[in-house]
Each structure stands twice: as structure tokens, then as C-alpha cells.
C-alpha positions as CSV (number, residue, x, y, z in Angstrom):
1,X,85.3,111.2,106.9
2,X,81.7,109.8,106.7
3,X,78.7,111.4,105.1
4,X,75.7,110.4,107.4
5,X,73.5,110.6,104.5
6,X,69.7,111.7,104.3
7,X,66.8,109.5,105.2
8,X,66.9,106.5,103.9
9,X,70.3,106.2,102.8
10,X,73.2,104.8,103.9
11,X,76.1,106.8,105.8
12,X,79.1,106.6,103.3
13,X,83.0,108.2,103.2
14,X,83.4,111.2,101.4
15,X,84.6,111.5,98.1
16,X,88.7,112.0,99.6
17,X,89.0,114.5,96.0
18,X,90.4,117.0,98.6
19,X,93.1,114.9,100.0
20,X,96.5,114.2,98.9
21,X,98.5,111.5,100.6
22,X,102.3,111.6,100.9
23,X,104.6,109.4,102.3
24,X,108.5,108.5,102.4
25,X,109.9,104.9,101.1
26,X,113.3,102.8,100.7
27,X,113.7,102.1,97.3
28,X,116.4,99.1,96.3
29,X,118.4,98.7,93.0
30,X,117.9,95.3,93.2
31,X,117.2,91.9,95.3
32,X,119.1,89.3,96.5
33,X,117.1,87.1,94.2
34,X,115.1,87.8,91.5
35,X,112.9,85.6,89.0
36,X,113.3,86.6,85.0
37,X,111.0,85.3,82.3
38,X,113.3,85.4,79.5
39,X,112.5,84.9,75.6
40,X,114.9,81.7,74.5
41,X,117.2,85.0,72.1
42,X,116.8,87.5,75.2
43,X,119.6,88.4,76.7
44,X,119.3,88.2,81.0
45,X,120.3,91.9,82.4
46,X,123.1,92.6,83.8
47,X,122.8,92.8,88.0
48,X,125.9,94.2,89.8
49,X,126.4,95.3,93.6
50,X,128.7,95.1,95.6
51,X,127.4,92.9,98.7
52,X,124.4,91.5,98.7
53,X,123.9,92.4,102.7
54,X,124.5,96.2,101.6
55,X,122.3,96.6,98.4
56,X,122.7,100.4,97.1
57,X,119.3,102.6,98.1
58,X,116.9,105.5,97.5
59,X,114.4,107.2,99.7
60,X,111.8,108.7,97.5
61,X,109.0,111.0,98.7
62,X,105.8,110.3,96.9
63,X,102.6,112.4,96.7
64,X,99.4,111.6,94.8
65,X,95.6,112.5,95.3
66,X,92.6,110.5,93.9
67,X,92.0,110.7,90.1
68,X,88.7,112.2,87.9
69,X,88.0,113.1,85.0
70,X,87.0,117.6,84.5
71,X,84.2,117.6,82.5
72,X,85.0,121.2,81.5
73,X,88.3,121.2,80.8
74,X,87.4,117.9,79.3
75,X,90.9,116.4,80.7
76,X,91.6,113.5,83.7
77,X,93.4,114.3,86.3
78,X,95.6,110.8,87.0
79,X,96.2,111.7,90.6
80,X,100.3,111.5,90.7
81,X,101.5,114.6,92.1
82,X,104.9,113.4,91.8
83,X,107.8,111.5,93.4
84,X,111.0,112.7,94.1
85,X,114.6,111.2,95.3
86,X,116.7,112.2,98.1
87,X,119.8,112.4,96.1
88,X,122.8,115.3,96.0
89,X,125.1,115.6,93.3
90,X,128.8,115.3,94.2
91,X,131.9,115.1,91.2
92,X,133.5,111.6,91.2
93,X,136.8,111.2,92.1
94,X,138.4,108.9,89.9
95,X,138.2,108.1,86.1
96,X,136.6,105.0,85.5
97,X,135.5,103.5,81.8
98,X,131.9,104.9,82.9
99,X,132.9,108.4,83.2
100,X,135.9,110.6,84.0
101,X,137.2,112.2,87.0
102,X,135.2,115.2,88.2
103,X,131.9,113.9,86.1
104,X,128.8,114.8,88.8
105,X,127.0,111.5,90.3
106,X,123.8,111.3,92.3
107,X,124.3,109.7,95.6
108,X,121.8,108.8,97.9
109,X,121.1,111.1,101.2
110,X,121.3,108.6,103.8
111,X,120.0,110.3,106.6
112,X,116.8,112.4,105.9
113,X,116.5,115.0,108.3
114,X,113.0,117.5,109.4
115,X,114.8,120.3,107.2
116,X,115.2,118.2,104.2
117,X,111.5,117.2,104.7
118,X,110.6,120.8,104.5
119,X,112.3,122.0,101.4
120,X,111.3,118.9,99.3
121,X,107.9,120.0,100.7
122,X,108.1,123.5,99.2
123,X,110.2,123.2,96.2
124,X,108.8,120.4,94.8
125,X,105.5,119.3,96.0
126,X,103.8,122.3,96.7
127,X,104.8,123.9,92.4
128,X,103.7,120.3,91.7
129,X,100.5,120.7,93.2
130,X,99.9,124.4,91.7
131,X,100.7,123.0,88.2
132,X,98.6,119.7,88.6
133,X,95.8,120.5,91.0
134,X,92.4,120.2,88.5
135,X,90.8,123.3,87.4
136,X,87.3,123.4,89.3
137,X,88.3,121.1,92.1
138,X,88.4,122.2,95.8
139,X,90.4,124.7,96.6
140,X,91.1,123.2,100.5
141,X,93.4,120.6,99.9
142,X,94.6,118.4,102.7
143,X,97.9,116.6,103.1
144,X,98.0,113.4,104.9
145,X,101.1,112.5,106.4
146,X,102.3,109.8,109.3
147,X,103.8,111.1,112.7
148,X,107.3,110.2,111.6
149,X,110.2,111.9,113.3
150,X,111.4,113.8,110.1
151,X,108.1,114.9,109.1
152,X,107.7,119.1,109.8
153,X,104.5,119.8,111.9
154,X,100.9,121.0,110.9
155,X,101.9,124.2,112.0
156,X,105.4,124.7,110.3
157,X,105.7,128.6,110.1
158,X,108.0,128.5,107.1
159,X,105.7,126.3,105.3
160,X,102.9,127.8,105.9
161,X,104.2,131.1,104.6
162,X,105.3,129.7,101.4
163,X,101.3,128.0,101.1
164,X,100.4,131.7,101.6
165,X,101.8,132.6,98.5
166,X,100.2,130.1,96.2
167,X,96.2,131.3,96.9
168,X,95.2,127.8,97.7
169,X,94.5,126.4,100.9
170,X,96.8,123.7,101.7
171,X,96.4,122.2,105.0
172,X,99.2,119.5,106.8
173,X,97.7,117.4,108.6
174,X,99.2,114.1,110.5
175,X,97.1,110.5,111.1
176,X,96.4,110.0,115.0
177,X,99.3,108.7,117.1
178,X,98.6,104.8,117.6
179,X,96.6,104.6,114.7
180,X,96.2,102.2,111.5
181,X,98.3,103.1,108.5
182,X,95.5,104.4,106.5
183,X,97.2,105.7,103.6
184,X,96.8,104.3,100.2
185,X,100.9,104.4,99.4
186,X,101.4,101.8,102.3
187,X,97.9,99.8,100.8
188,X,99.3,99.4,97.5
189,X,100.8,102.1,95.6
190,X,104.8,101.5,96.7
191,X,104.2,97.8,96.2
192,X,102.5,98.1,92.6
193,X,105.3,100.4,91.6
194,X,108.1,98.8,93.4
195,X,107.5,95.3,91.6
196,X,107.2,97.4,88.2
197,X,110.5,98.8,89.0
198,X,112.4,96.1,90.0
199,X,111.7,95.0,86.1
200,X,115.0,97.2,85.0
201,X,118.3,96.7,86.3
202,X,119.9,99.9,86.6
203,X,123.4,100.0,87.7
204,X,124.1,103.3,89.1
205,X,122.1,105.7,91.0
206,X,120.7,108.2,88.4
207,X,119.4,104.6,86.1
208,X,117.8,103.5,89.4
209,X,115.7,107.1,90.0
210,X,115.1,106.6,86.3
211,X,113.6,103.3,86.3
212,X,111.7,104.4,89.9
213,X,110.4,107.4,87.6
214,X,109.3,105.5,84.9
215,X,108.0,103.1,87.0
216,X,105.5,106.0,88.8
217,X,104.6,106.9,85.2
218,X,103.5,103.6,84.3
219,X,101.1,103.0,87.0
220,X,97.7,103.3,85.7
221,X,95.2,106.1,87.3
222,X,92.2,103.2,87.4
223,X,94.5,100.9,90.1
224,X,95.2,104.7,92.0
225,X,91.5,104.8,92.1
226,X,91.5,101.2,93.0
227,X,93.5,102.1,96.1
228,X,91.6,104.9,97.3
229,X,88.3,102.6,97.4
230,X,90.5,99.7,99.3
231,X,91.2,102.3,101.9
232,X,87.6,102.9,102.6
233,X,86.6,99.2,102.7
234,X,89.6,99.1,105.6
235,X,87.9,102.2,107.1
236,X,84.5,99.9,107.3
237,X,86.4,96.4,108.9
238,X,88.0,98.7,111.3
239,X,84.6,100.5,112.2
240,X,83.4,97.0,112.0
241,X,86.3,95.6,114.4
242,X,85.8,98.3,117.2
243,X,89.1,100.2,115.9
244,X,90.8,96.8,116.0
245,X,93.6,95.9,113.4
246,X,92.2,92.3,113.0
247,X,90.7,92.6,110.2
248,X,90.5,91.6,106.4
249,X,90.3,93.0,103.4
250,X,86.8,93.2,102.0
251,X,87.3,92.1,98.3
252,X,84.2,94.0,96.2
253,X,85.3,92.8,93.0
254,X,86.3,96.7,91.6
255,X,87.2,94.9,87.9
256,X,84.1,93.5,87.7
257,X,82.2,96.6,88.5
258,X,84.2,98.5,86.3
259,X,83.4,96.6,83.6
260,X,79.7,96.9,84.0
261,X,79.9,100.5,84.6
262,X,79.2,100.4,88.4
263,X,81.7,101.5,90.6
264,X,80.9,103.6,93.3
265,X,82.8,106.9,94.1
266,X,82.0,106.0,97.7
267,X,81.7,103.1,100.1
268,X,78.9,102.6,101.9
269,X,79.0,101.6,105.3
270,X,75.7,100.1,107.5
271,X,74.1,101.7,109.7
272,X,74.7,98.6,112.0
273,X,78.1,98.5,111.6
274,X,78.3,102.8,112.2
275,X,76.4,102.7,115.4
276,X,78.0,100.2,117.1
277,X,81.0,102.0,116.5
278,X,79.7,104.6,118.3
279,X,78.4,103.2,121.2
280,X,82.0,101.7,121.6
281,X,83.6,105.1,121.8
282,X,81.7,106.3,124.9
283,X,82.3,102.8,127.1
């Protein structure tokens, strides 16, 4: 993950253009309490659940890669691959003033199994990534995923016979056992988009995957990129904290620098900081 540089220059993290991170959250309808900033004529919106202990939920797989701009095709490339709900449709049973009997309803899949996993994998991620992967870009693409229990292995034949098929190569690949969280969903994506969410009040399940949607939509590509540079920043307090999880946050002030037209692509990382590292590895 770190370019070692040339003489005279300091070691820094790759550019990350070839990695896409994915990841699995809980997404609520609402909260138990929520704060509204409401003009004096506004109306409040209208919350509803039925317990407040058991508040009605969505896991959502997310997938998104670092934005850039193609100079050639002379189009940005935001970064969100996409983000889908575990939901199944099923008819409802009784009439209600909502809808009548037998009118199909997205309910929630509760229990998200290995081979549910797999076929969001390759029906939706892998056509989204065929339709929204950059012209030019790398054609070795890398998916970083956690070592959670549903998630399919690097090795999954099935996937990989459907990756086969597309003429890219798409690699799985899973963060060390033990190992920080480094994945810029868990930095900041899911929060950013979770508080933007949680600014509707949907009332039944398909308003809530609408309002998660939208939500994804809304989040600007500049924070995405914001993200991706906070994760190397982590990567250097961790190098710096002898792969200990003690560690700040290094703030570099990314508005600022994008403002006077100097943010880096990269983090650079001392030499100092690199070699001690090292030398902690081997005692």
C-alpha cells in the first residue's frame, strides 16, 4: 500500500483508484429521539413505530471506490458503486387504508446468510461496476471486504466464474484477521449518510430504502474523497503507533487545501515514522 518513492522523496500510499470497498450496515427508520429544526408554518413529520425497543430495519450493502475526474472522456467518476437493500417482496394480507389485500410489500431479510451475500455480489455489484467502472482506469480492481461470517471467500468458485465473464479483473480480497477497520464506510461514509437519512421520516419499508437511496445520492464525491485521504492519515498513526489502535485522527485541514488548490492525491508518510515500523515487525 506504500510507494517507497525515489531518492529524495518521501514514501507515500498509493493512489487506492483500484480499490473498491464494500461493506454491510443496519439501517433504522427512525430514533428513539430525534431533534427537528422546524420553520414557525412547517409542519413536524409524522414518526410512527410500533415500540420504540423494536424499531423497524434494513441492512444495506454498500460499494463505492475513490472518485476522479477522465480527462478524455471529459466526465467524473463520483465513486458510488451503489447500495442495495436486503428486502423480499411478499403480498399483504389484509386491506388496510394504505393499500389492499394482496398489494406486494418489501420486508426486511432479517437474517443475511453467505448465499445471499453471493448473489447481491453478482447481480448487483458486479453489472454496477461494468456500467460505472471509468473508461481508462485500471482494469485490476480489488474489493475490500471484512472477515465477517456471511461474507463468501476470495476464492468463491461461483463468483469467480461469473468475474470471468465480464473481461475485468476483479479480485475479493478480505482485511487481516485482528486487524483495524480500515475501510472508509466504517470512517465516515455510513455516518454522513445515515444522519442525511434520518432527515425523512418514512413510514413503511419501501419510503425508508427510498430515503436511504436518496440519501447515497446526495452525498457529495469531494467528502468520498475526503474519506479515502482520512483512511491514509489512520494508515500513518497506526504505522506511527506500532500497529496499535491508540491513536488519533491527524486533522490536515482537507477544506482548506481544497480551496487553495492543494490537496494531495496521496499521503506522505516519514521516513522516520516508516522505518521504525519496520524494525518493530522483526522484534
Amino acid at each position: 500500500m506504500i510507494d517507497e518513492g525515489t531518492l529524495g522523496s518521501k514514501p507515500s500510499f498509493i493512489n487506492m483508484f483500484d480499490r473498491i470497498h464494500i461493506d454491510e450496515k443496519w439501517f433504522y427508520m427512525s430514533k428513539p429521539s430525534q431533534k427537528y429544526y422546524l420553520h414557525p408554518e412547517e409542519i413536524e413529520p409524522f414518526r410512527t413505530c410500533k415500540s420504540k425497543r423494536f424499531i423497524s430495519k434494513v441492512m444495506f450493502l454498500t460499494a463505492v471506490a475513490r472518485p476522479r475526474f477522465h480527462s478524455t472522456a471529459n466526465r467524473e467518476f463520483n465513486g458510488k458503486i451503489g447500495i442495495w437493500p436486503f428486502v423480499f417482496k411478499e403480498p399483504a394480507k389484509r386491506s388496510s387504508k394504505n393499500r389492499v389485500a394482496g398489494t406486494l410489500e418489501s420486508k426486511p431479510i432479517l437474517s443475511v446468510t453467505k448465499d445471499i451475500i453471493r448473489l447481491c455480489l453478482i447481480e448487483k455489484l458486479l453489472p454496477s461496476i461494468k456500467e460505472k467502472w471509468p473508461l481508462g482506469s485500471s482494469s485490476n480492481i480489488f474489493i475490500q471486504q471484512d472477515n465477517a461470517r456471511p461474507h463468501i471467500y476470495a476464492n468463491d468458485v461461483e463468483f469467480q466464474q461469473v468475474v470471468e465473464t465480464y473481461g475485468l479483473d476483479i479480485r475479493l480480497c478480505c482485511q487481516p484477521p485482528n486487524s483495524h477497520d480500515l475501510n472508509v464506510l466504517d470512517l465516515g461514509f455510513f455516518r454522513a449518510i445515515e444522519s442525511l437519512q434520518h432527515q425523512e421520516a418514512p413510514t413503511i419499508v419501501d419510503e425508508f430504502v427510498l430515503a436511504v437511496d436518496k440519501a447515497f445520492d446526495m452525498f457529495p464525491s469531494e467528502d468520498l474523497n475526503n474519506v479515502f485521504l482520512t483512511l491514509q492519515t489512520c494508515m500513518v498513526e497506526i504505522l506511527r503507533n506500532f500497529g496499535g489502535n491508540n491513536y488519533k485522527n491527524l486533522h490536515v485541514n482537507k477544506q482548506k487545501l481544497i480551496r487553495d488548490g492543494e490537496l494531495p492525491i496521496c499521503i506522505e508518510c516519514d521516513f522516520q515514522v516508516l522505518n521504525e515500523a519496520k524494525a518493530s515487525m522483526t522484534q
